[in-house]
N, C-alpha and C positions, 0 to 999 in steps of 0.2 A: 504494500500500500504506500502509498503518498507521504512522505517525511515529513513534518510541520518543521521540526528542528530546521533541518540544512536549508529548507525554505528560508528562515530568516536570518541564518549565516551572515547574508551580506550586509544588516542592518543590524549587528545586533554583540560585536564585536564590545570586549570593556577597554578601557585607556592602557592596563597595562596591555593587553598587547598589541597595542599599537606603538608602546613603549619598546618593545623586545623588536617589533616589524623594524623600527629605525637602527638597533645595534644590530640588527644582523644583516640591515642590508648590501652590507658588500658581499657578506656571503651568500646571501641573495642572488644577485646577481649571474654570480656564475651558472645556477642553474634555473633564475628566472630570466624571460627578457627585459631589458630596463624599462618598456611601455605599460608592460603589465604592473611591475612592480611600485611605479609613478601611480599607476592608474588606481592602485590598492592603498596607497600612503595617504593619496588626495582625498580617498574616498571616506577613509574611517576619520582622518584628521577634520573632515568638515560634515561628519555623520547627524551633527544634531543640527547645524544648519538648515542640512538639507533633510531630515525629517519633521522640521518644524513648520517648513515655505512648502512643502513638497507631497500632494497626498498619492505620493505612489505607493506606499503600504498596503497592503491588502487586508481588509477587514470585514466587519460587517457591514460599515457602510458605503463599502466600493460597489461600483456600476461597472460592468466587465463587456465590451462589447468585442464579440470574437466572429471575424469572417469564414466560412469554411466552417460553421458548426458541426455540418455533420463528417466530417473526414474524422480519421481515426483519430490524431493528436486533438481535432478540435472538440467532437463528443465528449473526448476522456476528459481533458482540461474544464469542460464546462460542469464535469462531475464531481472533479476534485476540488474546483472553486467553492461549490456549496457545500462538499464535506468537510473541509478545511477550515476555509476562512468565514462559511456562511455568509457569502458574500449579498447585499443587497438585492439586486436585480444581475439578470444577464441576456444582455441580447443577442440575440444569437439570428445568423447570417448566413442563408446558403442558397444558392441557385438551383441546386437538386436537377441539373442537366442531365434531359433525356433525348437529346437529341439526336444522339446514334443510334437509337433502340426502333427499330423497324417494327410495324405494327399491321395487324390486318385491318381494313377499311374496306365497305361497301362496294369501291369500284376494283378493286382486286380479287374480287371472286365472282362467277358467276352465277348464275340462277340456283346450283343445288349445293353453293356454299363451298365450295370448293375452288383454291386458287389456281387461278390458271396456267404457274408456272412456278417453278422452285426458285427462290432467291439462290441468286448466286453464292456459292460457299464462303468468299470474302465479307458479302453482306451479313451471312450467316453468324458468323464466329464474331464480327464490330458488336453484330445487334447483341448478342447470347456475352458475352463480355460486358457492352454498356449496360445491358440489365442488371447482371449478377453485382454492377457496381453501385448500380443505382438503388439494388436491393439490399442491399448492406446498409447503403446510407440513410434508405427507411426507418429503419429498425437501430439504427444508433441514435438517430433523433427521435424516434417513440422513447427510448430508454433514456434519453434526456432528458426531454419534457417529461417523463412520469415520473422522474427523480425530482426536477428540480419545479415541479408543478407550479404556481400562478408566480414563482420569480423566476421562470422564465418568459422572453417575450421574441416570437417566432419570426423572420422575415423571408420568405421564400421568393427573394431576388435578385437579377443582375445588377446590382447596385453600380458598375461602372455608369459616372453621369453619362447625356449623350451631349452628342455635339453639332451644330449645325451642318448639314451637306455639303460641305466644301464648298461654301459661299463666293462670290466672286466679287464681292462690294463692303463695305463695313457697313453700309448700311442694312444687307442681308445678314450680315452678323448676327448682328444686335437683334434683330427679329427675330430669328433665329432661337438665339436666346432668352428673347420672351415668352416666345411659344414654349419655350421647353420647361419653363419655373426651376420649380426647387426639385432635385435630386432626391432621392431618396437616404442619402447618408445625413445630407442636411436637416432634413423632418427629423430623423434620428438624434444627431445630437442636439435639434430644439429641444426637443421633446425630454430628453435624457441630459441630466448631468454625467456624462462619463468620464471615468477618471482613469481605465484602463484600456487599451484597445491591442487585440491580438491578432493577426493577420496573416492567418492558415491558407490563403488561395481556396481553389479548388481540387478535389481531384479528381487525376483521367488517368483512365485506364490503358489509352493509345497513345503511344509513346511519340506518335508522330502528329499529335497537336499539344498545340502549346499556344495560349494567347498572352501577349505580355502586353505589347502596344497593337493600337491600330494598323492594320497594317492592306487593307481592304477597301476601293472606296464605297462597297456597299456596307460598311461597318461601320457605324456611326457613336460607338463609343470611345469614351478613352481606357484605358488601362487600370485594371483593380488599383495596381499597386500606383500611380498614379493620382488617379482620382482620389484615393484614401489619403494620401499624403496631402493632396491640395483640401481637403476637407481640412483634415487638421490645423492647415494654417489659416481657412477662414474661423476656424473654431477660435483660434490664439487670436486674431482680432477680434472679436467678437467677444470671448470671454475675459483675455490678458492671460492665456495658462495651457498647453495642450495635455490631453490626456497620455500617461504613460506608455507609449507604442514600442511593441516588440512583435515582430514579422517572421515566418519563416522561410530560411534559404535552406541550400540544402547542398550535399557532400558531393552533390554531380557538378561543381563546378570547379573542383580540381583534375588535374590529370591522372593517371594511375601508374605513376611515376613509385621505385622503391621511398620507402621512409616515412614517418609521421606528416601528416597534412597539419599545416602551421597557417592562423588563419592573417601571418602580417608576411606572406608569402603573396608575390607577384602573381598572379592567373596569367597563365599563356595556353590560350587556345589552341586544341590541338584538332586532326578530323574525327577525333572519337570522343569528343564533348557531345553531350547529348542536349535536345532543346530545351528539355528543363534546366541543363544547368547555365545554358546561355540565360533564358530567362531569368532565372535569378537572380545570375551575376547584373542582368539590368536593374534588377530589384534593388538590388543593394547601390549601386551608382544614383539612382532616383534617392535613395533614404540617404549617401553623403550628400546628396547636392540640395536636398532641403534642407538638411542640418547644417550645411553651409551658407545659402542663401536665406535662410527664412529661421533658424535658430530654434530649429524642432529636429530634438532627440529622439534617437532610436536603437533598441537592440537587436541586429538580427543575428538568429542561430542557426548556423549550419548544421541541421541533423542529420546522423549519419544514416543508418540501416533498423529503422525504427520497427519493431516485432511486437506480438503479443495480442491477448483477447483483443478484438473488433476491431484488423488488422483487414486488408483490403484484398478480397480475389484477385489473381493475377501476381501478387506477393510472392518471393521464391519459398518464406516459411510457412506463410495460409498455405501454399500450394502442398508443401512436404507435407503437412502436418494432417489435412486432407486426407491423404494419401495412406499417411501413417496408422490414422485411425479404422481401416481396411489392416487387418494383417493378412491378407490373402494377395495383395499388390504390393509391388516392390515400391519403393518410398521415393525413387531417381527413376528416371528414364536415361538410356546411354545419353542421349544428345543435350542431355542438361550436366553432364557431366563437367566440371572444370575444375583440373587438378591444382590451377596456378593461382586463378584469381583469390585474394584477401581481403574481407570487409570486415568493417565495423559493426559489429548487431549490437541496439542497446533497446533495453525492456524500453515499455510503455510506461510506465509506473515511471523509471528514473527520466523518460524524455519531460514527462511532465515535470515532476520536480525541477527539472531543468530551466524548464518556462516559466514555471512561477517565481523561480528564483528572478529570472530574469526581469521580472514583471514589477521587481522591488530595488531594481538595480537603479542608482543613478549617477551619472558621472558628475562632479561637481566642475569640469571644466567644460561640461556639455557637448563632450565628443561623442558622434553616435560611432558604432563599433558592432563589429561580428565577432561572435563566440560557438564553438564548434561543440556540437552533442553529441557525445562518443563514449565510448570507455575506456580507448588506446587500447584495446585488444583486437587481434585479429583471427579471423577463422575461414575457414574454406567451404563450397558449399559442401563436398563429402564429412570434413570434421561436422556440419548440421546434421546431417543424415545419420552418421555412426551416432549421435547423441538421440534422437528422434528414433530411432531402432532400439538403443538401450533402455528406452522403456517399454516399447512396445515392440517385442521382436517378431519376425516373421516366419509365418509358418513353414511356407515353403524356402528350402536351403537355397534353389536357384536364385531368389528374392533378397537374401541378404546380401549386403554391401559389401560384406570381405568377398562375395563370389563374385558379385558385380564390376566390382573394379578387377580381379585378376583375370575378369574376361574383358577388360575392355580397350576396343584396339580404337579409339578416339584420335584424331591427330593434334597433335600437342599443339599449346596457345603462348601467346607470350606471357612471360606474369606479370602480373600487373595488383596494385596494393592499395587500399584506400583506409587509410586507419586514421581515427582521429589525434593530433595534440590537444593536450586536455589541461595544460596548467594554468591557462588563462581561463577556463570555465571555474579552476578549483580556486585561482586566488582571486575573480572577481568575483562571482555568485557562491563560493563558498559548496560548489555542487561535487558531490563523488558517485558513481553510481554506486548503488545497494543491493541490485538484486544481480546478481552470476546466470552467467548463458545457462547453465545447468537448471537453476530455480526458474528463469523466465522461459525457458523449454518445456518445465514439467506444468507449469501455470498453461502456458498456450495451449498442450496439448488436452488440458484438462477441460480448458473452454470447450476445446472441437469438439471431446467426448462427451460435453453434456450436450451439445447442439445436436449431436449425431443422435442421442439418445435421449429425446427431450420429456418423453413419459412412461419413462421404464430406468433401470440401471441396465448397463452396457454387462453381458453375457458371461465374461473371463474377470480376472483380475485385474488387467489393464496395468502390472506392472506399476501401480502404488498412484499411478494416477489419476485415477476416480478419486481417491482420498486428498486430492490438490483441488479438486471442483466442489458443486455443489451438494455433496456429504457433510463437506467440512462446516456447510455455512448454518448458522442457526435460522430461522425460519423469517426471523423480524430481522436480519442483518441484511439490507437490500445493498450495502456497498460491498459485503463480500457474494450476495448472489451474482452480480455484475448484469440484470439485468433476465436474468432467467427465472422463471415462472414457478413458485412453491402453491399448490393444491391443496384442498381437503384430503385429511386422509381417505375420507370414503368418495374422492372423486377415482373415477377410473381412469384420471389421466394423471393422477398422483404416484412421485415413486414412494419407496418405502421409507428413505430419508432424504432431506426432509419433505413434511410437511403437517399440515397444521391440525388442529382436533377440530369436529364439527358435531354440531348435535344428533347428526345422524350416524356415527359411528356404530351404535349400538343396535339400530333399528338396519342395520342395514345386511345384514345377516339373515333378521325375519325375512326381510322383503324379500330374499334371494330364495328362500325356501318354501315360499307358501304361491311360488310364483312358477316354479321348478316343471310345474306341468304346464305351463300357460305358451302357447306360443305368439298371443298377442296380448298386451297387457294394459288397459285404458288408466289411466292416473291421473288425479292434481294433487295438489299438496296447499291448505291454509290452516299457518300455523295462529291465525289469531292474535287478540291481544295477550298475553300471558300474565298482563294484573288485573285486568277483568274476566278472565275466564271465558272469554266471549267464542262463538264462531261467525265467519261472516252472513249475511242473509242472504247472498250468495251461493254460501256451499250449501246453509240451509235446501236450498231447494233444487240447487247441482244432484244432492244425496235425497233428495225424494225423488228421483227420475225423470221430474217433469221436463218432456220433448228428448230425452237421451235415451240415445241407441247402445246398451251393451256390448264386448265384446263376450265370444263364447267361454266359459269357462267358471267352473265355481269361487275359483280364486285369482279373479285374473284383472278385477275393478279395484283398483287401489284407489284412498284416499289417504292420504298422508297428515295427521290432523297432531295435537296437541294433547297431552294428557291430562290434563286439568281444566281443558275448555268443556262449556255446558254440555255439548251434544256428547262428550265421553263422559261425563254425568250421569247422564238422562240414558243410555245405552246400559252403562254399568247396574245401572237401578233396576234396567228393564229384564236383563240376564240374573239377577238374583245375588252380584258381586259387589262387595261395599266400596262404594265410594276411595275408601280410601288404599285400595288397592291399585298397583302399580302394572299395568299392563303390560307396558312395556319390558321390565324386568322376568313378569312370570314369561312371556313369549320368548326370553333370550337363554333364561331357565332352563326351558324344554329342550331349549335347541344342547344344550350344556349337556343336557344327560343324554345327550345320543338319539334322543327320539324327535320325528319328525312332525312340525305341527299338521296338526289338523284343521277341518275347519269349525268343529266344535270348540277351538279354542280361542279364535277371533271372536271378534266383534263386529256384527254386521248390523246395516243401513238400507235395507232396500236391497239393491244388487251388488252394494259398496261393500268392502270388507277392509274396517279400521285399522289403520297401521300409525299409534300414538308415539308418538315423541315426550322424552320429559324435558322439562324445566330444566335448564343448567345454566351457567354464569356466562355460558359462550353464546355469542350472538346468532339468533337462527338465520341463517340464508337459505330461502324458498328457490332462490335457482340453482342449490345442487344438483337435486333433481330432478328439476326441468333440464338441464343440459347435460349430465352425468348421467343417464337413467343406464348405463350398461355395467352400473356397479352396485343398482339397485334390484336389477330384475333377469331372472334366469331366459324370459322370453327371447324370440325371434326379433319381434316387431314391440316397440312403445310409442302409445301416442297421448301424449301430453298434453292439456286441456287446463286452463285458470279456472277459477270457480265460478266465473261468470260468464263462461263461453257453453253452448248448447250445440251438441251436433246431433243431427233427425237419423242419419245414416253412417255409421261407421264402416259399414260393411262397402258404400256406394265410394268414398275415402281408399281405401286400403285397394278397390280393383283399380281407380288411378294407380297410385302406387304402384302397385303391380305393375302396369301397363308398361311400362320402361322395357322390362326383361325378355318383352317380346318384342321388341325393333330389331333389325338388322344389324348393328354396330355393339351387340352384344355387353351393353351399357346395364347399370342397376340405379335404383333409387337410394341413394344414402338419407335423404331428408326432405320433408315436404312440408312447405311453409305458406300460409296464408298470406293474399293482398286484398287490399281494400278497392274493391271497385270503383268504376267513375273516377280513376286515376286522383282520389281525394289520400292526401298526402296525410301519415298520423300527424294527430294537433302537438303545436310543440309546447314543454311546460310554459309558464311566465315567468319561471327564474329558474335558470339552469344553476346547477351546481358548480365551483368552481373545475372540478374534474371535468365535467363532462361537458365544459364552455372552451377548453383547452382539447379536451379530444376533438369536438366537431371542427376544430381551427384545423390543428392539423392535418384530419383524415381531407378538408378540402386543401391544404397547401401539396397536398400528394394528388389528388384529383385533378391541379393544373398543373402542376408539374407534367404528367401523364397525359396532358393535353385532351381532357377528356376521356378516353380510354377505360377509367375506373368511374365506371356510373356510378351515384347512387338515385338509387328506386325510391326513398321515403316513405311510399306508402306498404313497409311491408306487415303483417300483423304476426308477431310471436305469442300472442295468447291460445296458440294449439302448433303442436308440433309436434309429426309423427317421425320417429328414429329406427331406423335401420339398426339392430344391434350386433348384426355378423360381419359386418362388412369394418374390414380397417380402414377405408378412405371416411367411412361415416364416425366414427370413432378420431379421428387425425383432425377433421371438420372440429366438431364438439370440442376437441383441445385447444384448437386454434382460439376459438370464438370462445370459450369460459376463461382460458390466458389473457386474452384479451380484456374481458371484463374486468379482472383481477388487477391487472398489469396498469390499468387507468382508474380503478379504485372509483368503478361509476355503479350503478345497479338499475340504468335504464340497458338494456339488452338490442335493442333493434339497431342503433347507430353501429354497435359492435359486431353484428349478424351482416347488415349490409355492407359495412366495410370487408369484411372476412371474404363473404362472397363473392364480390366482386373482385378480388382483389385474385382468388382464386381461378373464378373465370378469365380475367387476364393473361394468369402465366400460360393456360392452358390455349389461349388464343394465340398468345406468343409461339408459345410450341408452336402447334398448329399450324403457322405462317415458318419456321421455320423450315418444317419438314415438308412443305408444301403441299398440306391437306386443308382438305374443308374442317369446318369446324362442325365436328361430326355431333354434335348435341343439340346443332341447329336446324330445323325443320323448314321446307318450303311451304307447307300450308298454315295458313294462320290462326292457330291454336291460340285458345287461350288460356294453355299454361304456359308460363314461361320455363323455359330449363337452365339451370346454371352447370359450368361443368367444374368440377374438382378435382384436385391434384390426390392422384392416389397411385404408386409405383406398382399395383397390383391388380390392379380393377379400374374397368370406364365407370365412373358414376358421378347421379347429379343431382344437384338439387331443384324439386316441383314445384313452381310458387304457382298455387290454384287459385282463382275467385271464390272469396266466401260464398257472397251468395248464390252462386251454380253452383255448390258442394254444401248446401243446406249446413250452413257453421254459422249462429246467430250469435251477438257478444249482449248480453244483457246487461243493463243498468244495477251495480252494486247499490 
């Protein structure tokens, strides 16, 4: 984790020794260089100065605006800020570019849904690459936003200002620029005091774009890094003060020349500079020549080989590690072999440290200055591999590394060395790294293994590292879950460690047993108020049958009720059983001694059979149930119903359903979900929650990003829901969408169901266009159900959204 300590290193030094710093600077010397050494004497010597003029300290009540939120260093950093420093607000900044990501549309398929032609393999592999990047980047900013909940504040765009079209008059200028107003960094720091700004870029996955400057004339912006700088200096006029700026460069902008990378070391371009690290190196030419011209400081950090959890596809250690957690695949492919080359790998944990150090850094002669993120250690990509194997070794002998490399006739490379100098990170930010290749190995790989294995534990032992993930983490420790989803223990998508107790624990055993013969199982669940004893007038007359169609079976009508509300009262009275008997206990009883309930042991309602919960200190959630039912009920099929929904035909329900399995594309029904006819959209509250005013933000900042692409429907209705319970893509669904609920900490259901779905129907449309088929879940005639299709490695299946009213499902007035 994140060091608070070495964080404040640079500010926090006592006078002696800065006493001791002066007698030994000769001997200094010899092994500092005299800039750094200057630059550390000046620093502590005017330490209270400039903490007393200077609010670059990080606190609670620092404003942190970071560009590139969702890239790896910038999610993490926006995590560690609130862990750390609980920092006030943080803005957070990202373009979320999809603009490689090829998509099916309308005029690319004909009449039976099927494309007319395969994308070419190059378009293929851009598109299947920018997504997988862009799908990371989802999901690192859901994990932000849910951590850093209403202090964060979201902006999904290209904030480069624009610029007028190459005007040919000053007075098109000027217009120009009227037309255009204020920018969007400007609204920003109106709007915000910021006192800190961090400036991550973007990232890409294709190595062969790079935008620094304009460089197009249909491109009518100017340059991130640019633009950001010229903000700053209207900020300092504006306010007398710029907020503290630290940028990142990056280790592509030396050569790979033998020796440590020293960052007061000349740059001489060679033809195997890459265009990241040309751009940088402009990056940094822009932050001296403001710091020059305009008297705005800056730190940038050349990071070297930055690794670890939420780490980017196309990464050479995502990739290994990938690879790794397969022990049936060799961890290298020959042609990735490279016996010569030497990098820098440094965890994620110590890059951040690094930044935040840096983020409290101030030069008292106001020189800006680059500092190098490294460890001065160097390793090979084989030394990653042999390390990556000895945890997880491989089955097959041909697969291991010592046989890989003695068979391999590879033609040798030059070598080549890129290793950080590190003394000027250690004597001006006080930073050493913490965590060893070894520990930030067994950490990453432990991330992959929980991702791999997101509701189950992983099979083997996993060589000690399963006990490096989410084993380790207590249930309420969400900075050691990093982001990964803990369950009821009675959900089905829960592993064994951890997760959390639920009121249903104990009940959930009966329901398994008295359901054993049911192969469809009709359920709701109202647990009532539990200090009035009450039940709703709802279920009241749910559990008199009025207008309800039974499913067949003596024990197959579940209601899931409360054990001290009226109507278990009134039932227990009616059975000859005192009140003050615990029904729940004697049903779990039975089950204790080996014998199987019967149904003279329930508690029946008409065609209902009572399944009571007690009272306990732990909070009831009515949607385990609803979305968990395959940990509730031995059955085939469940369909789930609120206490104030009425269906006439269950039977007329279930032959839809069914209907799927007899189409040609030999598809199933994993789940069949109501919409509200007359395309009337469900009413939204009058005050949203702050959770669930931050989710609907973001699920639409991904809806434009995605240029439309991820519909949402609105009108969809989750007060009945039939569930597939054999099937693992319906099972994998139901994860998705109760993680999701959880993970946003909301308990309205539909925003999280339609986001899921669609979101699913997308990859599968992605697929789809890539492999150049129709999208096989789509029909030429115009039905009106809809189908969604879902990701399932094993099975075609979809989800049904029917019309209520042609499937007789009535919602009554509670």
């Amino acid at each position: 984790m994140w060091n608070p300590f070495l964080l404040s290193f640079s500010v926090s030094y006592s006078s002696f020794y800065l006493i001791v710093v002066l007698l030994l600077a000769p001997a200094l010397v010899l092994i500092v260089s005299p800039d750094v050494l200057l630059r550390s004497i000046l620093v502590y010597a005017l330490k209270d100065d400039v903490n007393q003029s200077l609010p670059h300290i990080l606190s609670s009540d620092s404003v942190v605006l970071i560009t590139g939120a969702a890239t790896h260093i910038g999610s993490q950093l926006a995590i560690a800020l609130y862990y750390t420093y609980n920092v006030s607000q943080l803005i957070l900044i990202d373009e979320l570019d999809s603009n490689d990501i090829y998509l099916p549309t309308n005029h690319l398929m004909n009449l039976d849904g099927a494309f007319e032609e395969k994308p070419p393999d190059a378009e293929r592999q851009r598109s299947e690459k920018s997504l997988a990047s862009f799908e990371i980047k989802r999901q690192r900013l859901f994990h932000v936003m849910q951590t850093v909940k209403e202090r964060g504040f979201f902006y999904k765009v290209d904030f480069r200002p624009q610029l007028p079209q190459y005007p040919e008059t000053k007075t098109e200028t000027l217009a120009g620029f009227a037309k255009l107003g204020y920018p969007v960094l400007d609204t920003i720091f109106r709007k915000f005091d910021v006192t800190h700004v961090v400036h991550l870029d973007e990232e890409n996955m294709n190595p062969n774009v790079t935008r620094v400057i304009s460089r197009k004339r249909e491109d009518d912006r100017m340059g991130m890094m640019e633009g950001l700088l010229d903000q700053l200096r209207i900020n300092k006029e504006r306010k007398g003060w710029t907020p503290h700026f630290v940028y990142a460069s990056s280790s592509e902008i030396y050569d790979d020349s033998v020796g440590e990378k020293r960052e007061d070391w000349d740059v001489i371009f060679t033809p195997q500079h890459s265009a990241k690290g040309v751009s940088k190196l402009l990056n940094e030419v822009l932050a001296m020549s403001y710091n020059d011209i305009y008297n705005i400081f800056s730190v940038g950090l050349r990071f070297f080989e930055v690794y670890g959890p939420w780490s980017s596809p196309g990464t050479s250690i995502f990739e290994y590690a990938e690879r790794a957690i397969n022990p049936d695949v060799p961890i290298l492919v020959s042609d990735e072999i490279d016996l010569y080359s030497t990098r820098d790998y440094i965890y994620i944990d110590d890059a951040i440290d690094a930044t935040m150090a840096a983020m409290q850094f101030y030069s008292p002669i106001n020189e800006s200055l680059v500092i190098n993120v490294g460890t001065g250690k160097g390793r090979t990509i084989p030394d990653i591999a042999f390390m990556l194997e000895s945890f997880l070794p491989r089955r097959n002998t041909k697969h291991q590394m010592a046989n890989i490399l003695d068979s391999y006739q590879g033609n040798s490379k030059a070598y080549s060395t890129r290793i950080a100098s590190t003394e000027r990170a250690t004597y001006l930010l006080g930073f050493e790294p913490q965590v060893t290749l070894s520990e930030g190995i067994k950490n990453t790989l432990a991330w992959h293994n929980d991702r791999s294995y997101p509701f189950q534990d992983s099979e083997d032992d996993r060589g000690g590292v399963a006990d490096a993930g989410i084993q380790s983490c207590h249930p309420a420790d969400l900075e050691c879950l990093n982001g990964l989803t803990v369950f009821p223990c009675a959900s089905e998508c829960a592993r064994p460690n951890p997760c959390t107790q639920s009121a249903y624990d104990k009940i959930l055993l009966v329901s398994r047993s008295v359901t054993r013969s049911c192969k469809i199982v009709l359920y709701t669940v109202d647990l009532g108020n539990m200090n009035t004893s009450s039940t709703t007038s709802a279920l009241t007359n749910l559990l008199k049958g009025d207008g309800k169609s039974p499913v067949s079976g003596t024990l197959c009508n579940i209601a899931i009720v409360t054990e001290n509300s009226k109507l278990m009262a009134d039932m227990k009275q009616r059975a000859g059983i005192s009140t003050e008997t615990n029904v729940e206990e004697m049903l779990v009883e039975i089950l204790q001694h080996g014998r199987e309930i019967r149904e003279s042991d329930v508690l029946h309602y008409g065609f209902w059979t009572l399944l009571p919960i007690s009272p306990t200190n732990i909070e009831f959630d009515s949607l385990l149930p609803k979305l968990s039912p395959g940990s509730f009920f031995s059955s085939k099929y469940a369909i789930y119903i609120n206490p104030n929904v009425a269906i006439k035909d269950t039977h007329h329900l279930m032959n839809q359903f069914h209907m799927e399995e007899g189409n040609n594309q030999g598809s199933t029904t994993a789940m069949m979900l109501g919409y509200k006819s007359s395309h009337v959209e469900n009413p939204r509250p009058k005050f949203l929650s702050k959770s669930l005013y931050i989710q609907q933000k973001i699920y639409n900042s991904i809806r434009i990003a995605l240029k439309e692409h991820l519909v949402r429907r609105g009108n969809i209705d989750s007060s009945w829901m039939i569930h597939s319970l054999e099937s693992d893509g319906a099972k994998g669904l139901r994860c998705d969408i109760h993680g999701e609920i959880l993970n946003w900490n909301v308990t309205e259901v539909v925003e999280s169901i339609d986001f899921i779905l669609s979101l699913h129907d997308f990859w599968n449309s992605a697929l789809s266009r890539w492999k150049g088929q129709g999208r096989w879940w789509k029909t030429k005639d115009k039905s009106i159900v809809e189908k969604v299709a879902i990701l399932s490695s094993r099975e075609r299946a979809v989800v049904q959204l029917v019309p209520n009213d042609s499937f007789n499902v009535f919602l009554a007035q509670q």
